[in-house]
Every structure is written in C-alpha cells, then in structure tokens.
N, CA, C and O atoms as a printed pandas DataFrame, in Angstrom:
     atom_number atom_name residue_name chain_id  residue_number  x_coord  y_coord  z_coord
0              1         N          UNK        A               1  -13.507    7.499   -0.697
1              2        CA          UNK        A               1  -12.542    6.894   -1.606
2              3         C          UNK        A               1  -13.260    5.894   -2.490
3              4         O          UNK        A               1  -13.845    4.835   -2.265
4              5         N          UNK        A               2  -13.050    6.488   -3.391
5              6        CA          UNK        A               2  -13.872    5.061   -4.771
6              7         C          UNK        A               2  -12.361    4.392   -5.471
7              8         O          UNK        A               2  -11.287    4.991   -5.405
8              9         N          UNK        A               3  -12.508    3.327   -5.996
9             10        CA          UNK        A               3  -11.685    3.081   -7.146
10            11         C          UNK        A               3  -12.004    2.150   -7.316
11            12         O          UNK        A               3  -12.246    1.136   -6.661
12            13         N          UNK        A               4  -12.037    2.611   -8.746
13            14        CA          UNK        A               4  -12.382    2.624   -9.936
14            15         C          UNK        A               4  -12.306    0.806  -10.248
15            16         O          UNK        A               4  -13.383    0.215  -10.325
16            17         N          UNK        A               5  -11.094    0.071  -10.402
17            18        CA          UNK        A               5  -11.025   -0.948  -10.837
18            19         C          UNK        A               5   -9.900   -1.409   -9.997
19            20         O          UNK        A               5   -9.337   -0.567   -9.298
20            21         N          UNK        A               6   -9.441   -2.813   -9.970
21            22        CA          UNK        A               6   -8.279   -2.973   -8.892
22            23         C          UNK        A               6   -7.432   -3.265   -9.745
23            24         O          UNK        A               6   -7.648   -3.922  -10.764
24            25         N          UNK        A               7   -6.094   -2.661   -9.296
25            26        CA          UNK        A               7   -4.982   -2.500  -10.565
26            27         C          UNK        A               7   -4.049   -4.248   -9.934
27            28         O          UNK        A               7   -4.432   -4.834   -8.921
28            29         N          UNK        A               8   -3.257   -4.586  -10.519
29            30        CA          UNK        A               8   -2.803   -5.473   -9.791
30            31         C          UNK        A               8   -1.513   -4.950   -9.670
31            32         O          UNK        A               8   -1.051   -4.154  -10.487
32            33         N          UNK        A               9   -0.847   -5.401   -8.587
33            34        CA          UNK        A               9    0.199   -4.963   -7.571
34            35         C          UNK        A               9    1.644   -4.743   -8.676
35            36         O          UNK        A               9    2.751   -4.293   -8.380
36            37         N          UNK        A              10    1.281   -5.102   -9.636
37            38        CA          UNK        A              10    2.975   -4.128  -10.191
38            39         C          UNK        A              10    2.359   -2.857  -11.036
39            40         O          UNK        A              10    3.152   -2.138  -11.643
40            41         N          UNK        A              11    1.109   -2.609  -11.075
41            42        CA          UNK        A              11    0.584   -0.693  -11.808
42            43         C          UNK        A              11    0.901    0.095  -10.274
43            44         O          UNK        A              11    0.976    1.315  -10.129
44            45         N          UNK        A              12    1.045   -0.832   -9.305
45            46        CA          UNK        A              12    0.976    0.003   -8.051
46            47         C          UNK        A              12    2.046    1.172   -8.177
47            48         O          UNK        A              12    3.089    0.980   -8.803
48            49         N          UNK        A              13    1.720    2.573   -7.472
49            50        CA          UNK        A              13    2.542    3.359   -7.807
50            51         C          UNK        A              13    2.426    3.911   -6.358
51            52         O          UNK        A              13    1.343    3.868   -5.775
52            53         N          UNK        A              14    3.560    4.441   -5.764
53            54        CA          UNK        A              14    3.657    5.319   -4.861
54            55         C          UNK        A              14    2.575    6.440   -4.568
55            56         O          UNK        A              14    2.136    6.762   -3.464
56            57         N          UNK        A              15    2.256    6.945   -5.768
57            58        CA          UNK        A              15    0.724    8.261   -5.766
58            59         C          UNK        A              15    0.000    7.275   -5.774
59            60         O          UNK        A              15   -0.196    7.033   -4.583
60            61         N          UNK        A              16   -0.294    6.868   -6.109
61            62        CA          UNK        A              16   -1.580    5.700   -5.899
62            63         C          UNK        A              16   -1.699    5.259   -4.307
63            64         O          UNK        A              16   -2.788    4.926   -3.838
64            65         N          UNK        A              17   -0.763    5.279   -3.698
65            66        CA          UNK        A              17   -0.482    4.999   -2.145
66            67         C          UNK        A              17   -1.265    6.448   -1.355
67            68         O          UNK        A              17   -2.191    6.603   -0.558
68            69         N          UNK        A              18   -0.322    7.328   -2.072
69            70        CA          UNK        A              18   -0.450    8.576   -1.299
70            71         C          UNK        A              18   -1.773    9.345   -1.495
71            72         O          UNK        A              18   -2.027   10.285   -0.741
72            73         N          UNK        A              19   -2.711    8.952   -2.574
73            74        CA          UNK        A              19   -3.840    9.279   -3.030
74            75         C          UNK        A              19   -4.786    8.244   -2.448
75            76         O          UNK        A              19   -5.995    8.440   -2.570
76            77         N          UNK        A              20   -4.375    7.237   -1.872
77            78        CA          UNK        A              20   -5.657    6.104   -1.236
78            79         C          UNK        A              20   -6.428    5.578   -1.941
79            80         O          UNK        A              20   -7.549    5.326   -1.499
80            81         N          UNK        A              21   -6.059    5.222   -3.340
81            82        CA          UNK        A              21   -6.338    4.704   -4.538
82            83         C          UNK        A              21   -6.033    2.982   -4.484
83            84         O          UNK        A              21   -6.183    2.237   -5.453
84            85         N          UNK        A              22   -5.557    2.539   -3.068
85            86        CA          UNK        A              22   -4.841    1.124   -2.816
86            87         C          UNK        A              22   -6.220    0.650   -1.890
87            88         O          UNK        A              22   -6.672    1.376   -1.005
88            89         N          UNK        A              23   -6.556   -0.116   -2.094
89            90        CA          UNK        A              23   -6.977   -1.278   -1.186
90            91         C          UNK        A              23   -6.237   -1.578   -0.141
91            92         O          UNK        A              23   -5.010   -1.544   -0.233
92            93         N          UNK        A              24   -6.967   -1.974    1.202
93            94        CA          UNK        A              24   -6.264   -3.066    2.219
94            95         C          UNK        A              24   -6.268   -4.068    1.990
95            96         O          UNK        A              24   -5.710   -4.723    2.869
96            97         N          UNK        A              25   -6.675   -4.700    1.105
97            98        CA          UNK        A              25   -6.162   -6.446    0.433
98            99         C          UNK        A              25   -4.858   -5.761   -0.537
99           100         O          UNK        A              25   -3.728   -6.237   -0.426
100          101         N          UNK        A              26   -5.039   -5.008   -1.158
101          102        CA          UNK        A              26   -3.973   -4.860   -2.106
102          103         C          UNK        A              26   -2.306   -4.779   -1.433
103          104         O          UNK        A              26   -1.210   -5.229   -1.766
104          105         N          UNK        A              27   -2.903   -3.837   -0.177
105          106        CA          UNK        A              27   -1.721   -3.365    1.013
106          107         C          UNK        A              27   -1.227   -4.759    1.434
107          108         O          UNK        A              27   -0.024   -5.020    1.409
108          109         N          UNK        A              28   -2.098   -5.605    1.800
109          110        CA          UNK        A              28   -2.032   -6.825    2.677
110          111         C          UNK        A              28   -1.154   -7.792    1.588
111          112         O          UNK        A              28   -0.138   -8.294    2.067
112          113         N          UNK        A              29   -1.370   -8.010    0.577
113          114        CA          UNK        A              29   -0.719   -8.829   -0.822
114          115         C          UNK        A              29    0.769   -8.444   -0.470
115          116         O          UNK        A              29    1.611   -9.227   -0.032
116          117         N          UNK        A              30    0.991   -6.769   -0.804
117          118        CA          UNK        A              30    2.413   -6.052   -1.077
118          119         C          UNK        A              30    2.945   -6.696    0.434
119          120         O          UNK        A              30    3.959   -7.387    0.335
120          121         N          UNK        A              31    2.370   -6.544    1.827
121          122        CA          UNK        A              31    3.281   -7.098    2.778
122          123         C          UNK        A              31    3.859   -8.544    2.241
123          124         O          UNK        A              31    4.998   -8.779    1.838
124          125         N          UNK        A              32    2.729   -9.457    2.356
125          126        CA          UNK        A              32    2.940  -10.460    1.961
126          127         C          UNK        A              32    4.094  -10.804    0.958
127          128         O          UNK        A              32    5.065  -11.479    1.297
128          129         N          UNK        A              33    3.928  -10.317   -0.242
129          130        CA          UNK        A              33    4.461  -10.749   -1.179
130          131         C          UNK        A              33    5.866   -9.891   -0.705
131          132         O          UNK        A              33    6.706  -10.692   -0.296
132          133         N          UNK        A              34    6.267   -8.697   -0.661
133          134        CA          UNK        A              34    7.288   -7.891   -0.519
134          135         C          UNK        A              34    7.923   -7.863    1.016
135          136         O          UNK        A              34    9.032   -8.259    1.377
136          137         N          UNK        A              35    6.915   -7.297    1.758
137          138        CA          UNK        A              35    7.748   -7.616    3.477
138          139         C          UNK        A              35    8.093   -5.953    3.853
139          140         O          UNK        A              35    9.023   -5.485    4.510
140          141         N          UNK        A              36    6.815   -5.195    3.075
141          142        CA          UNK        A              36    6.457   -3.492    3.020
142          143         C          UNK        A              36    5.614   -3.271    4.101
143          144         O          UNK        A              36    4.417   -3.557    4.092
144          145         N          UNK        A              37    6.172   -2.799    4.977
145          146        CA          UNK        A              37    5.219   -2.123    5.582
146          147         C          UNK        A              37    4.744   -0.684    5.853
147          148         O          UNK        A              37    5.575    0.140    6.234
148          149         N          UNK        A              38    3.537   -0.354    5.692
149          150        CA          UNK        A              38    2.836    1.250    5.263
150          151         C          UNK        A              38    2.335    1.507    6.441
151          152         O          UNK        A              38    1.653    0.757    7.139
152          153         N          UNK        A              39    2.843    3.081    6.759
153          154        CA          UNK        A              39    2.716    4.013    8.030
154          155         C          UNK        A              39    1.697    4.926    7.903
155          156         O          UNK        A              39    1.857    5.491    6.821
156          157         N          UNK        A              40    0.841    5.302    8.408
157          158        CA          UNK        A              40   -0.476    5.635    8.490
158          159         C          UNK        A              40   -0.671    6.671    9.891
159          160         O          UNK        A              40   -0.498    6.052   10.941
160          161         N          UNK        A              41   -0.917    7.762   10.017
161          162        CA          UNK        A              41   -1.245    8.280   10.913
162          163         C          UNK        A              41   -2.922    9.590   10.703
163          164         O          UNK        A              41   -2.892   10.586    9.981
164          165         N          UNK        A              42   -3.841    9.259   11.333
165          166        CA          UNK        A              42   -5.224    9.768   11.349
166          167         C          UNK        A              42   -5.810    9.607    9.843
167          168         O          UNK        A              42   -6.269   10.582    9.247
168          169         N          UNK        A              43   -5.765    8.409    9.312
169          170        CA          UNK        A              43   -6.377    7.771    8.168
170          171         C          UNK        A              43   -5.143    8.205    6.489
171          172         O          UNK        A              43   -5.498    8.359    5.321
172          173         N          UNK        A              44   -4.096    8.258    6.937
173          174        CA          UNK        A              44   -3.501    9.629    5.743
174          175         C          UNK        A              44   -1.965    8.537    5.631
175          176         O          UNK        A              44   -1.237    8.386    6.613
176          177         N          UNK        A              45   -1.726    7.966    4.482
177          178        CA          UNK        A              45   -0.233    7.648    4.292
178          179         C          UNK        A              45    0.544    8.751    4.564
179          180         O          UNK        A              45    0.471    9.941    4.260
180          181         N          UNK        A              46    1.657    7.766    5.505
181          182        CA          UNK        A              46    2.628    8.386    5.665
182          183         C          UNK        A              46    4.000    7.831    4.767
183          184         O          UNK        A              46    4.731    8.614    4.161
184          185         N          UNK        A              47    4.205    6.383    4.795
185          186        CA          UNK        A              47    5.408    6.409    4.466
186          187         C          UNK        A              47    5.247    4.427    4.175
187          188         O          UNK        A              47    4.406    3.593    4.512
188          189         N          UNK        A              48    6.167    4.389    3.623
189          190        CA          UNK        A              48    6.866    2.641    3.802
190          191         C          UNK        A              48    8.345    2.271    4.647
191          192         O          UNK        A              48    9.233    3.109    4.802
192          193         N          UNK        A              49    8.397    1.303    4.994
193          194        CA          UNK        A              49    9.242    0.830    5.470
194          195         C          UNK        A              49    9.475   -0.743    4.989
195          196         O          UNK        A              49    8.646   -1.390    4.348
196          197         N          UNK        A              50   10.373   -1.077    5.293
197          198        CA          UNK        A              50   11.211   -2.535    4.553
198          199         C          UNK        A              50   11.329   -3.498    6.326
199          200         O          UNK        A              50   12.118   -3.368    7.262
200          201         N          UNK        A              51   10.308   -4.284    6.141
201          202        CA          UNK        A              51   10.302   -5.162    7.243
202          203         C          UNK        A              51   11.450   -5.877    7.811
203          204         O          UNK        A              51   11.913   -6.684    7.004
204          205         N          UNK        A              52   12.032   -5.844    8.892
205          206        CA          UNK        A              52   13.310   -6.786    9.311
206          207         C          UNK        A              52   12.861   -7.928    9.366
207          208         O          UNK        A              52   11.696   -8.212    9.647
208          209         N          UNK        A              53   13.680   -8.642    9.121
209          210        CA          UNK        A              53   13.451   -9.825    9.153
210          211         C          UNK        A              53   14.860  -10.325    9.997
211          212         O          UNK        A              53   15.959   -9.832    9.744
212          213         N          UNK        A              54   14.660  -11.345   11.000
213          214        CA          UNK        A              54   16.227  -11.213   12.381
214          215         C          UNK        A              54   16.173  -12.668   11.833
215          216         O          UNK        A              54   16.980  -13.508   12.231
C-alpha cells in the first residue's frame, strides 16, 4: 500500500477506506474526532460502526 499524499479527513471517502488508501493516524483522527469505528478482518476493511456512547 503506497499513498500518495495524505488527504485530510473530509476528501476521506468510503473507497478510499475500502481500497486502504487511509492511514492508521488518519483512522485514529476519524475515531477521535467522529466516534467511527472500522472493522477489519485478515488485514481487509470490513465495515464502520457508530461508537455507543452509555
């Protein structure tokens, strides 16, 4: 996985997820900032989810 330049978190696009075109700082920001969390199974997006918050 190369890329290219780091986009900042609102060019972020769903294919960009699903293509592995995202950083783990970039991933780590979107939790942060949003409260997203990304599902991953044998190195390969799977999905997002919307963090509970109780």
């Amino acid at each position: 996985m190369n890329v290219r330049y780091e986009r900042k978190l609102e060019e972020i696009t769903f294919l960009n997820l699903q293509k592995g075109e995202v950083t783990l700082m970039q991933l780590n920001e979107i939790y942060n900032k949003f409260g997203f969390i990304f599902i991953g199974s044998a190195g390969k997006f799977k999905g997002i989810k919307k963090e509970k918050k109780n």
